[in-house]
CHARMM internal coordinates of N, CA and C (Angstrom, degrees):
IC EDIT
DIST 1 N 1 CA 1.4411
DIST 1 CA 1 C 1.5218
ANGL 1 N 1 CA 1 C 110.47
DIST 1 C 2 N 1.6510
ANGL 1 CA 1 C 2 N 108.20
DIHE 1 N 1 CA 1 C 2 N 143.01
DIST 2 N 2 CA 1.4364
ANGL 1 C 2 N 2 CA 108.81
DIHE 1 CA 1 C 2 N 2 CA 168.80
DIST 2 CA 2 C 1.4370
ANGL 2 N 2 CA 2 C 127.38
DIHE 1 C 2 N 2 CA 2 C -74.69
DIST 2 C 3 N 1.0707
ANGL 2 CA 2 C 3 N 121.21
DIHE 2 N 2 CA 2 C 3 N 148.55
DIST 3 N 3 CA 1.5929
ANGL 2 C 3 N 3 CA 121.52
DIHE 2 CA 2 C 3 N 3 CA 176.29
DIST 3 CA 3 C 1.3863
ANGL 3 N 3 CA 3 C 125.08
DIHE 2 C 3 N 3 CA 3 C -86.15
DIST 3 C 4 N 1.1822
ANGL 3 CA 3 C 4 N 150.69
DIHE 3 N 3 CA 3 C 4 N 108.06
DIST 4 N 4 CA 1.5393
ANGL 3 C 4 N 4 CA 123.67
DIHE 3 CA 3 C 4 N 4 CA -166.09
DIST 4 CA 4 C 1.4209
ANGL 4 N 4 CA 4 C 101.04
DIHE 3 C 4 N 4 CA 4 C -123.80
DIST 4 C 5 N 1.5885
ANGL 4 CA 4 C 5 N 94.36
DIHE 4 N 4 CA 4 C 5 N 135.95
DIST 5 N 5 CA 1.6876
ANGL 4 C 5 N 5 CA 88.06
DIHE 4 CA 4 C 5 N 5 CA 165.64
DIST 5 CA 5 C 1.4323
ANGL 5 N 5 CA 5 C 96.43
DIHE 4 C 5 N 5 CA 5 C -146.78
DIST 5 C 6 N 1.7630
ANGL 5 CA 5 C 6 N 97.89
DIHE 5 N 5 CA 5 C 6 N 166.04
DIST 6 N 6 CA 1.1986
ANGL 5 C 6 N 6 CA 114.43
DIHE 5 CA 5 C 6 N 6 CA -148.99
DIST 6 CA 6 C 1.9210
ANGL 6 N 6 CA 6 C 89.85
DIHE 5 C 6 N 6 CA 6 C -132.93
DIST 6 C 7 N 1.3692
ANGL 6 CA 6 C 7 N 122.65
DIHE 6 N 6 CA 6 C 7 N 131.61
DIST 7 N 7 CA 1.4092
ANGL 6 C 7 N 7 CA 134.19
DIHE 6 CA 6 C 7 N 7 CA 174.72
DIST 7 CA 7 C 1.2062
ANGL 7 N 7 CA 7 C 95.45
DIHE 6 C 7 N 7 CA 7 C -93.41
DIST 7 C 8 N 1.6686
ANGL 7 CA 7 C 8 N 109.00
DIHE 7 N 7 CA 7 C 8 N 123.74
DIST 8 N 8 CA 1.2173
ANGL 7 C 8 N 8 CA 147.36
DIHE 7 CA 7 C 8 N 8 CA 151.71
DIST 8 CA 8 C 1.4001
ANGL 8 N 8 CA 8 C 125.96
DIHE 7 C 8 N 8 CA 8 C -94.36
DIST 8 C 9 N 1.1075
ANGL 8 CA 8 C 9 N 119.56
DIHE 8 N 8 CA 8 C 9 N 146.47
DIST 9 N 9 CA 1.5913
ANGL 8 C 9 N 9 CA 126.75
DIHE 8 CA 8 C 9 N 9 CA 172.77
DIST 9 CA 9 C 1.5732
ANGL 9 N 9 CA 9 C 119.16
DIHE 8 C 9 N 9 CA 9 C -138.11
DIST 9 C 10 N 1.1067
ANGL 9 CA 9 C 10 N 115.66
DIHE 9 N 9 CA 9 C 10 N 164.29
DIST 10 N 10 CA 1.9970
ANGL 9 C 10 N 10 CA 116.68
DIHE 9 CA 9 C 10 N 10 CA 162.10
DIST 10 CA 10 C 1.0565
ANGL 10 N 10 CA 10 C 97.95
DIHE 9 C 10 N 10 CA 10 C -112.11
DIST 10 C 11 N 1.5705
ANGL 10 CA 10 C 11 N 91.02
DIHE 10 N 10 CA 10 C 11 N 145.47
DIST 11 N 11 CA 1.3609
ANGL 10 C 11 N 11 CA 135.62
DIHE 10 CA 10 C 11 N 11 CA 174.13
DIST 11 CA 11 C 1.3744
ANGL 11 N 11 CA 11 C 121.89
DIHE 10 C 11 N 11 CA 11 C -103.64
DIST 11 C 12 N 1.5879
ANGL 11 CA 11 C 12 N 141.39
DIHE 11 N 11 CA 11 C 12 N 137.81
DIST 12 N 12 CA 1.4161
ANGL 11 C 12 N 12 CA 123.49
DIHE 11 CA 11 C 12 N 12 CA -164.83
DIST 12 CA 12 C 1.7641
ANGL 12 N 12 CA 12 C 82.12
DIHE 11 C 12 N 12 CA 12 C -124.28
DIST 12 C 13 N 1.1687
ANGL 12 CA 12 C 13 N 115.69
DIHE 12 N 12 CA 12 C 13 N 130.89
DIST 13 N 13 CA 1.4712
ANGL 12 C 13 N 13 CA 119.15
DIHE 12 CA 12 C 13 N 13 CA -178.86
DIST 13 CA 13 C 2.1939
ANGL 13 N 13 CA 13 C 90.02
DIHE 12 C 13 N 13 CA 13 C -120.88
DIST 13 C 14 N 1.6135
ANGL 13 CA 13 C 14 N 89.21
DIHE 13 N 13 CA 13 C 14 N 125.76
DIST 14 N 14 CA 1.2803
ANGL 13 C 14 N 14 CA 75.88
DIHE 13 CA 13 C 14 N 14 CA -165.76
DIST 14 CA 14 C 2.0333
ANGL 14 N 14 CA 14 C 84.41
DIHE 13 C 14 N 14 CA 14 C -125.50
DIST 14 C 15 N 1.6451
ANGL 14 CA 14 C 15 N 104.29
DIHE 14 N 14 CA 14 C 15 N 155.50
DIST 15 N 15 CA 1.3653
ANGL 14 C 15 N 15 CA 96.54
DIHE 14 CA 14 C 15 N 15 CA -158.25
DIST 15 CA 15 C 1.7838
ANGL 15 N 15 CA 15 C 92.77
DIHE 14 C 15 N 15 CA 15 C -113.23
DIST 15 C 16 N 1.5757
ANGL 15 CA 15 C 16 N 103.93
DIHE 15 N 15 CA 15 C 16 N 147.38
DIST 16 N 16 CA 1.7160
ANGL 15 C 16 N 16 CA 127.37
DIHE 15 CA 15 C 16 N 16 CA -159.17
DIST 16 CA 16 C 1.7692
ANGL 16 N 16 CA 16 C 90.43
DIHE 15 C 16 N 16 CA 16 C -62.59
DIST 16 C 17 N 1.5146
ANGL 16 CA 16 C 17 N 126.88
DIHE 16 N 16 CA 16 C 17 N -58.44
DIST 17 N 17 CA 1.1540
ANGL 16 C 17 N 17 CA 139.62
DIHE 16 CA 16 C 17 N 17 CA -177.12
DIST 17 CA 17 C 1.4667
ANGL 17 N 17 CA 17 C 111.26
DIHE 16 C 17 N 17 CA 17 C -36.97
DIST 17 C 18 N 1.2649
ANGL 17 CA 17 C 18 N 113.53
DIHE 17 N 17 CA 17 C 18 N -91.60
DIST 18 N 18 CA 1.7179
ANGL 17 C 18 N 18 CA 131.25
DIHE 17 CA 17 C 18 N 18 CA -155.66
DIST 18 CA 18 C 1.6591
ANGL 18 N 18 CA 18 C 88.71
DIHE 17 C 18 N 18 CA 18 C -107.90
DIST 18 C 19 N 1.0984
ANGL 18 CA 18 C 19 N 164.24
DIHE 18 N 18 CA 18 C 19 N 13.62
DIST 19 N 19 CA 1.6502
ANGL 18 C 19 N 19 CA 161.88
DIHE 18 CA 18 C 19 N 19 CA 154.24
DIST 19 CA 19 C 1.5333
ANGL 19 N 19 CA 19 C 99.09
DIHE 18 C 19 N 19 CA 19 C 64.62
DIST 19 C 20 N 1.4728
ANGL 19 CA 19 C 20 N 124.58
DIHE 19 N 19 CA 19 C 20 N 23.81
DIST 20 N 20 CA 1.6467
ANGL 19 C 20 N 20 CA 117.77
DIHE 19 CA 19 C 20 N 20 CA 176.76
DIST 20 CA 20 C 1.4476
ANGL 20 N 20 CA 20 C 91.57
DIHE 19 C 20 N 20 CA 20 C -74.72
DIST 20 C 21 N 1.6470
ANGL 20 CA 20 C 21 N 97.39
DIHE 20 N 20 CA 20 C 21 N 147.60
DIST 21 N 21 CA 1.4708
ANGL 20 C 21 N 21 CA 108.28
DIHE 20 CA 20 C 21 N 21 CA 173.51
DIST 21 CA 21 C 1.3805
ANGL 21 N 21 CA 21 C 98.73
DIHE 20 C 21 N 21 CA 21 C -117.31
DIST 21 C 22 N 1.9313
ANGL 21 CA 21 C 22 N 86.74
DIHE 21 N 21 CA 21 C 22 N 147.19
DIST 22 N 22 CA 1.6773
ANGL 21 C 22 N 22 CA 81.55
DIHE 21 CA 21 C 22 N 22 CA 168.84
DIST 22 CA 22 C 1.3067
ANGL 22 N 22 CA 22 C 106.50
DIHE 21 C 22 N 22 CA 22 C -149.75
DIST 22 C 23 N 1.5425
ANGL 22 CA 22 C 23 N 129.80
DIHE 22 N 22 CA 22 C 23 N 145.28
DIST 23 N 23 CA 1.6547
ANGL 22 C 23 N 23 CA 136.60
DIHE 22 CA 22 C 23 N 23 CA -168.43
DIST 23 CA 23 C 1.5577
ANGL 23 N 23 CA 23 C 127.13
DIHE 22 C 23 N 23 CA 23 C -79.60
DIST 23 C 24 N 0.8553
ANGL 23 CA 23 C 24 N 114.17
DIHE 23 N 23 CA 23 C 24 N 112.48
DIST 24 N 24 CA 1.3488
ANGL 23 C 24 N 24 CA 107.34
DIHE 23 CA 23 C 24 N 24 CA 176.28
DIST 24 CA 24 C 1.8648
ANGL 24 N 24 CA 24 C 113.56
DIHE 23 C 24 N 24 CA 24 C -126.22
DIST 24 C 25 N 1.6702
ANGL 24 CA 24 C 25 N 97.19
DIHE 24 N 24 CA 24 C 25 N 147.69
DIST 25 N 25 CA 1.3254
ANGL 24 C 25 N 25 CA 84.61
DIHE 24 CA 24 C 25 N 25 CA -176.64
DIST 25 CA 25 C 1.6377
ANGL 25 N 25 CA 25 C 127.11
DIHE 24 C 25 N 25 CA 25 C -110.49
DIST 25 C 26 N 1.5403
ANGL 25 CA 25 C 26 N 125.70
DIHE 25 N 25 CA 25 C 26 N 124.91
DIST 26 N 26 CA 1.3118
ANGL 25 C 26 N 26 CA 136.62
DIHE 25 CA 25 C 26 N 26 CA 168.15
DIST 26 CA 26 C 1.3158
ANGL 26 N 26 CA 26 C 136.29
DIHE 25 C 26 N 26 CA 26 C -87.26
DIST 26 C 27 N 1.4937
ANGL 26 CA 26 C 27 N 134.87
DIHE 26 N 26 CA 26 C 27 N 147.84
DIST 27 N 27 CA 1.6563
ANGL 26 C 27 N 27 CA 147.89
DIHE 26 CA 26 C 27 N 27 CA -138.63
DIST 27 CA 27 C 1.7763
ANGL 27 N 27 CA 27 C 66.58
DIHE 26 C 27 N 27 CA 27 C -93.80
DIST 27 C 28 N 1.4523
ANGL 27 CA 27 C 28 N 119.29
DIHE 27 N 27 CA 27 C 28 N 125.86
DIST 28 N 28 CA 1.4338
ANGL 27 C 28 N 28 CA 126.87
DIHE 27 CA 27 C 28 N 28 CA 141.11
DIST 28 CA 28 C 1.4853
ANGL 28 N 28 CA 28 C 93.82
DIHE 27 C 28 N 28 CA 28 C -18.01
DIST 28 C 29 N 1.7308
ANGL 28 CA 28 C 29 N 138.67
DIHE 28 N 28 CA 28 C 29 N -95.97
DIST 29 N 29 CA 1.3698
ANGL 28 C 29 N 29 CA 126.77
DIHE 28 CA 28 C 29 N 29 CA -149.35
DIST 29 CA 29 C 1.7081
ANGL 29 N 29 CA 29 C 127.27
DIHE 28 C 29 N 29 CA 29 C -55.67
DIST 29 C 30 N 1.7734
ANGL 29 CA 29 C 30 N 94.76
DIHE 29 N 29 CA 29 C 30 N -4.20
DIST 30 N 30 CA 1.5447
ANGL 29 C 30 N 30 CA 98.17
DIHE 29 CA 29 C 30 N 30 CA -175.96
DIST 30 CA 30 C 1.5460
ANGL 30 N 30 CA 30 C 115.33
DIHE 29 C 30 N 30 CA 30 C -105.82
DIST 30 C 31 N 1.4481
ANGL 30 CA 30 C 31 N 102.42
DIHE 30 N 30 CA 30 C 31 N 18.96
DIST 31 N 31 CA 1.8185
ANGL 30 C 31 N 31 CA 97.78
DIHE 30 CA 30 C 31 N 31 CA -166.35
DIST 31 CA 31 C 1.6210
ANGL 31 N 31 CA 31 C 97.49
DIHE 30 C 31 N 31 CA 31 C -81.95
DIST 31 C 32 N 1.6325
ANGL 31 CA 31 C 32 N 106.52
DIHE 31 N 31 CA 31 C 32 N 174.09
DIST 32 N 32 CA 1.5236
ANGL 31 C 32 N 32 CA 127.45
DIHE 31 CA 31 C 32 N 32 CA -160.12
DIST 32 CA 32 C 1.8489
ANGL 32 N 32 CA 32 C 80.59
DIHE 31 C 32 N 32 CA 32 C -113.44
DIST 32 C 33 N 1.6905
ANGL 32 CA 32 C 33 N 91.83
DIHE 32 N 32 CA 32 C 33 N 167.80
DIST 33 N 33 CA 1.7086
ANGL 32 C 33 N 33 CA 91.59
DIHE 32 CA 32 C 33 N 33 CA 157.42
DIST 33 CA 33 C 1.4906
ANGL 33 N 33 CA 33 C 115.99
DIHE 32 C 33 N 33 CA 33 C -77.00
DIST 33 C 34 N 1.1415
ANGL 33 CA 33 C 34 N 118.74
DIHE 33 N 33 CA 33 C 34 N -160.16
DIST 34 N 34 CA 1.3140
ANGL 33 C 34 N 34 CA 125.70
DIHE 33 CA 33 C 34 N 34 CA 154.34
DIST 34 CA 34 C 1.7365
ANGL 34 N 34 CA 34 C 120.17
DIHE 33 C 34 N 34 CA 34 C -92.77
DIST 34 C 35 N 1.5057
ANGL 34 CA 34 C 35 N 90.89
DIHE 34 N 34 CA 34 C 35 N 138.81
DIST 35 N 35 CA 1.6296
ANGL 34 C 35 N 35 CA 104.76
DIHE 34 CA 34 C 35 N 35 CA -163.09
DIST 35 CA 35 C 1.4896
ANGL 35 N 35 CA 35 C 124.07
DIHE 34 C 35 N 35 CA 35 C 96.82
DIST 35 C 36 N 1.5507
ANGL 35 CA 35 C 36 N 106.50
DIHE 35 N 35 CA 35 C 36 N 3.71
DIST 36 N 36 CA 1.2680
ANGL 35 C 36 N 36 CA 115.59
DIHE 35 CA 35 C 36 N 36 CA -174.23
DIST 36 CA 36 C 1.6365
ANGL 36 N 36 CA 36 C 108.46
DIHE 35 C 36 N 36 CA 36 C -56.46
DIST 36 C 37 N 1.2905
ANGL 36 CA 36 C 37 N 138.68
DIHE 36 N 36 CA 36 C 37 N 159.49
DIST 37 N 37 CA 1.2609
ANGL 36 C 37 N 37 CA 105.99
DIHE 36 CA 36 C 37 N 37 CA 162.98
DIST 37 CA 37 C 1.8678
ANGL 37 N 37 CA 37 C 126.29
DIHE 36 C 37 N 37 CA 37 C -135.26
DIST 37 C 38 N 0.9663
ANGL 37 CA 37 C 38 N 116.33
DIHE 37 N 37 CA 37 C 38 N 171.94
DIST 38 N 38 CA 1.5991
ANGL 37 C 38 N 38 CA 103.15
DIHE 37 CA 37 C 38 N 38 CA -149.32
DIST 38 CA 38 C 1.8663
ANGL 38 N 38 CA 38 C 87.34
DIHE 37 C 38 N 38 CA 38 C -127.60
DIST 38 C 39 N 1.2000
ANGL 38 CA 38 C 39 N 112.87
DIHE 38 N 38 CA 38 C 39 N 177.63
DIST 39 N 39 CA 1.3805
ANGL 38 C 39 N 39 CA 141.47
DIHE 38 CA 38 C 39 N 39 CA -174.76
DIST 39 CA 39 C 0.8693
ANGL 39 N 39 CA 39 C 118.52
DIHE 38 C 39 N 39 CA 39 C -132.87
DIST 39 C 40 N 1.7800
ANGL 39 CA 39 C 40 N 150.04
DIHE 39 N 39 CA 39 C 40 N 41.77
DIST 40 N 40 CA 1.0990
ANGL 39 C 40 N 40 CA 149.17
DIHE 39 CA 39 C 40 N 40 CA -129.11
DIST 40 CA 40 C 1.5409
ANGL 40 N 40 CA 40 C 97.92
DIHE 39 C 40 N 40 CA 40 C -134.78
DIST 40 C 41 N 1.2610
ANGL 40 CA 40 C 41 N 123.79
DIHE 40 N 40 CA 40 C 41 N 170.02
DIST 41 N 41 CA 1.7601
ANGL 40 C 41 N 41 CA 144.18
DIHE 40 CA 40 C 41 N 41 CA 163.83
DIST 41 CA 41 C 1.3020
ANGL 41 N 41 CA 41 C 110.02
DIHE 40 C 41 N 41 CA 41 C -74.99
DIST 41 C 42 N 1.4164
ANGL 41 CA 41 C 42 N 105.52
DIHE 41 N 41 CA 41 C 42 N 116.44
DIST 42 N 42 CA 1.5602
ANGL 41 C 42 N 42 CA 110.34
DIHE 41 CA 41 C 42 N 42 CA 166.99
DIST 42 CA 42 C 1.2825
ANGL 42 N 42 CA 42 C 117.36
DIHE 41 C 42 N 42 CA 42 C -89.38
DIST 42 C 43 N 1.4213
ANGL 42 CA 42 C 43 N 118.43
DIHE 42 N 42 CA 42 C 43 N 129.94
DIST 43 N 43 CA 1.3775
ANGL 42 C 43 N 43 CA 117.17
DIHE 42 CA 42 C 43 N 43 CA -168.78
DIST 43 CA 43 C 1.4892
ANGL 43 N 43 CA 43 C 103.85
DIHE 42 C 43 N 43 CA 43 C -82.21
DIST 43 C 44 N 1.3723
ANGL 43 CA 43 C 44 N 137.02
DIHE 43 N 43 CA 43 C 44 N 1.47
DIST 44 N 44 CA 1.6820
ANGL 43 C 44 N 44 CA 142.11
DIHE 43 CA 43 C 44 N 44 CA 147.60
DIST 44 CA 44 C 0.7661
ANGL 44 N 44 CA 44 C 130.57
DIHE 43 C 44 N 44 CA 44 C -86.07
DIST 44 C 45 N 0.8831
ANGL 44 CA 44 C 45 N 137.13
DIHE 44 N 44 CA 44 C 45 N -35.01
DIST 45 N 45 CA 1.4592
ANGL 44 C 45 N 45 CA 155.30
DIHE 44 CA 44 C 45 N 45 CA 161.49
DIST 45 CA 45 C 1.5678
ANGL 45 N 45 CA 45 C 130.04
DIHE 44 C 45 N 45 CA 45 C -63.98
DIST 45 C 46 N 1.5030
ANGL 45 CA 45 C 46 N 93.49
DIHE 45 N 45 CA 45 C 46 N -28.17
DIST 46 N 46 CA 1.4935
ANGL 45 C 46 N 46 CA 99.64
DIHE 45 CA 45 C 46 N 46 CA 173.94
DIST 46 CA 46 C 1.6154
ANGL 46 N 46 CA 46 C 112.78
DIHE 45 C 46 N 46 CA 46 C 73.36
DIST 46 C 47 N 1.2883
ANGL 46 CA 46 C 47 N 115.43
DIHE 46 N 46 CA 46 C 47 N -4.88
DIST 47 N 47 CA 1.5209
ANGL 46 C 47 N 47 CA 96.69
DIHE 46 CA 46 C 47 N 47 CA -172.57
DIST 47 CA 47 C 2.0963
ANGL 47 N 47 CA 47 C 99.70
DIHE 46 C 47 N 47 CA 47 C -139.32
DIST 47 C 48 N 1.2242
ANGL 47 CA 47 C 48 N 103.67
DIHE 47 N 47 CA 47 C 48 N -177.16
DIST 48 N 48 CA 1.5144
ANGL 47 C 48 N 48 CA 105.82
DIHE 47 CA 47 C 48 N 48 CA 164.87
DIST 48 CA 48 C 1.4629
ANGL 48 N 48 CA 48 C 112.56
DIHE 47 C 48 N 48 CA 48 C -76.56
DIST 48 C 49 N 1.4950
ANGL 48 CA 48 C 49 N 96.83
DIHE 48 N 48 CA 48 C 49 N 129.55
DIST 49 N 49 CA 1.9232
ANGL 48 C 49 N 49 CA 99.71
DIHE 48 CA 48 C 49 N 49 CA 176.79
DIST 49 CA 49 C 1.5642
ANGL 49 N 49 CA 49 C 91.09
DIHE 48 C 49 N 49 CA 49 C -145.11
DIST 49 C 50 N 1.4838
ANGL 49 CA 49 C 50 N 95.38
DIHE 49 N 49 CA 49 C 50 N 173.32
DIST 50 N 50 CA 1.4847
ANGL 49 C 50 N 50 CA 112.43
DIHE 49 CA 49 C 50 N 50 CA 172.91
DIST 50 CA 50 C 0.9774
ANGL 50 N 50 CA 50 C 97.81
DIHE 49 C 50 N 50 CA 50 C -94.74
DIST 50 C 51 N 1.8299
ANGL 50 CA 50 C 51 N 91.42
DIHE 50 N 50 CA 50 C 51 N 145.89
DIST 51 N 51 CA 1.5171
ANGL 50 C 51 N 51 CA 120.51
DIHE 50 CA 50 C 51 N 51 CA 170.28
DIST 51 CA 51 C 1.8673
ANGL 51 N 51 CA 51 C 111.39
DIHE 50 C 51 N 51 CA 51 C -126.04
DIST 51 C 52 N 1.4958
ANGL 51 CA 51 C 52 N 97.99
DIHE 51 N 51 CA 51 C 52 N 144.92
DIST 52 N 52 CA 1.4553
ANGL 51 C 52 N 52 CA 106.89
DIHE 51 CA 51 C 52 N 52 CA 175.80
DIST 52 CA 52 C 1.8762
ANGL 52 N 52 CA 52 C 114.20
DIHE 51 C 52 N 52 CA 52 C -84.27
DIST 52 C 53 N 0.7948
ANGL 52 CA 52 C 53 N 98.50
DIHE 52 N 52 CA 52 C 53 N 131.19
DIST 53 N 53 CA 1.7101
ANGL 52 C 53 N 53 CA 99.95
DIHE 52 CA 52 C 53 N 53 CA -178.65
DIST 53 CA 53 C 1.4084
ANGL 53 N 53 CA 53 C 116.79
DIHE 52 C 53 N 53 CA 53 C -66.20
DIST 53 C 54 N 1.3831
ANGL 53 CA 53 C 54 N 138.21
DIHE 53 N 53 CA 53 C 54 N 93.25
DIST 54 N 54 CA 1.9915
ANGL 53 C 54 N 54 CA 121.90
DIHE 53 CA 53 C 54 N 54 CA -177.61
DIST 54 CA 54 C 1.6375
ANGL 54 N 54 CA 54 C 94.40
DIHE 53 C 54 N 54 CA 54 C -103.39
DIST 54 C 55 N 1.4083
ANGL 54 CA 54 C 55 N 113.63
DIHE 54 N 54 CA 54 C 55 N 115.57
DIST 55 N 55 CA 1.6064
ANGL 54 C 55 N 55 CA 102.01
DIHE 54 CA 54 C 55 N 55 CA 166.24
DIST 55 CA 55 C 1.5469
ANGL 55 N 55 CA 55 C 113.08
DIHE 54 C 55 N 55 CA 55 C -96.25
DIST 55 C 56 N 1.3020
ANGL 55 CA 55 C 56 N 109.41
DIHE 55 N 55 CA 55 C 56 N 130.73
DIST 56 N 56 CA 1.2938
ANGL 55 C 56 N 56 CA 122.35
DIHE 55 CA 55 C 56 N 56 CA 170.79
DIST 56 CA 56 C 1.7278
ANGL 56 N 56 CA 56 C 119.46
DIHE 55 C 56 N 56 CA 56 C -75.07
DIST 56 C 57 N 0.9004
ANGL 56 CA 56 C 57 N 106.00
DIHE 56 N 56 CA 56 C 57 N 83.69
DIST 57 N 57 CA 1.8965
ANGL 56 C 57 N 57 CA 105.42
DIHE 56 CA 56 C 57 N 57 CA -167.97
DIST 57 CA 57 C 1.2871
ANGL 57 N 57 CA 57 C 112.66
DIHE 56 C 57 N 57 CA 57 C -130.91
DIST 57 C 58 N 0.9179
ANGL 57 CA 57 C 58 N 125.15
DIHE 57 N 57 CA 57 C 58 N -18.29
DIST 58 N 58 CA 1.7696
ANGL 57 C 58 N 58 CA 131.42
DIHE 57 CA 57 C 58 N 58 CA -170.63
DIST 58 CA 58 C 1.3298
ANGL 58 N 58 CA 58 C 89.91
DIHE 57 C 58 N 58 CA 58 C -43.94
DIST 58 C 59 N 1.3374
ANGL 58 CA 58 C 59 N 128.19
DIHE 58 N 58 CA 58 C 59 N -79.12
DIST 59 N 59 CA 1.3395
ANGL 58 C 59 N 59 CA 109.98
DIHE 58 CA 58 C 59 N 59 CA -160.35
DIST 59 CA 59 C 1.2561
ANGL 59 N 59 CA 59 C 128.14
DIHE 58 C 59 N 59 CA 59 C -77.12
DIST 59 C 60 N 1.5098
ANGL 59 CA 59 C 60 N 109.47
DIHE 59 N 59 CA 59 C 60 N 14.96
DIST 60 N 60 CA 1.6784
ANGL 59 C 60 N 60 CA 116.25
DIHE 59 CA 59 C 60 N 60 CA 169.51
DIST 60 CA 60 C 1.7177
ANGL 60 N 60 CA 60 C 108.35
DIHE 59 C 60 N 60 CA 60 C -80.50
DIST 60 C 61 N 1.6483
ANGL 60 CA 60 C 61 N 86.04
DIHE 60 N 60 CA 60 C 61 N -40.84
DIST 61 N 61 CA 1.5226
ANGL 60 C 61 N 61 CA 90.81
DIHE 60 CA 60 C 61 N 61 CA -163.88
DIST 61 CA 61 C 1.7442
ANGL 61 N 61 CA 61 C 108.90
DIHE 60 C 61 N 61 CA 61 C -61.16
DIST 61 C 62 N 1.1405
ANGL 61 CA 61 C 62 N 127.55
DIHE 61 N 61 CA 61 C 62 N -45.55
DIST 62 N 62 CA 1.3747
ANGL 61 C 62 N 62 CA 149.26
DIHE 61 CA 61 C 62 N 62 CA 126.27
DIST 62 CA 62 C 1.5530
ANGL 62 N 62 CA 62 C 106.05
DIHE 61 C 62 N 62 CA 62 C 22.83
DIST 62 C 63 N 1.2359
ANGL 62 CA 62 C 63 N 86.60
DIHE 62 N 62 CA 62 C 63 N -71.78
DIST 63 N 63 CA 1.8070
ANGL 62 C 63 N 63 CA 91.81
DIHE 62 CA 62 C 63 N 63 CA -163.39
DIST 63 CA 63 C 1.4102
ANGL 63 N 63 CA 63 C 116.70
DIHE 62 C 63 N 63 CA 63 C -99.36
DIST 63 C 64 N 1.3872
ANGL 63 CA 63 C 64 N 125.20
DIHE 63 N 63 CA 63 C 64 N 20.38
DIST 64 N 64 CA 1.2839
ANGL 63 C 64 N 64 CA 141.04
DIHE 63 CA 63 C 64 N 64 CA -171.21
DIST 64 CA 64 C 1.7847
ANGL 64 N 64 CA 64 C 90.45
DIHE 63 C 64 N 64 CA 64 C -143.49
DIST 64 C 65 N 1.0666
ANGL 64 CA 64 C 65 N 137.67
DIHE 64 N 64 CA 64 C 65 N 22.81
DIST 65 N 65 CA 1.4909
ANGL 64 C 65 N 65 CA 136.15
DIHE 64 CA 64 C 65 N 65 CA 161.89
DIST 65 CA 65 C 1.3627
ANGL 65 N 65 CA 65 C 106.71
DIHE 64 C 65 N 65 CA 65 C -94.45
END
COOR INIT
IC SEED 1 N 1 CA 1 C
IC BUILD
């Protein structure tokens, strides 16, 4: 049998309004730069706001070089 694996990373999506951060996780080949920006539900806010994209990867990228 084959083995498959798939590189994952976190993502810190942090929102323009109230600065709650929150993690989500992306395929290494699908990440954004930083500053990307998103349209997502703030769970403080209660409503849709923009969010700035921060990917946390340095040390993924690191260990997959």
């Amino acid at each position: 049998m084959s083995k498959r694996t798939t590189n994952f990373t976190n993502t810190e999506l942090i929102c323009t309004q109230c600065g709650n951060k929150q993690i989500i996780i992306r395929l290494l080949s699908k990440l954004h730069k930083a500053g990307h920006n998103k349209h997502i539900w703030c769970i403080n806010c209660k409503k849709e706001t923009l969010h700035k994209e921060n990917p946390i990867y340095k040390e993924s990228l690191e260990k997959y070089k």
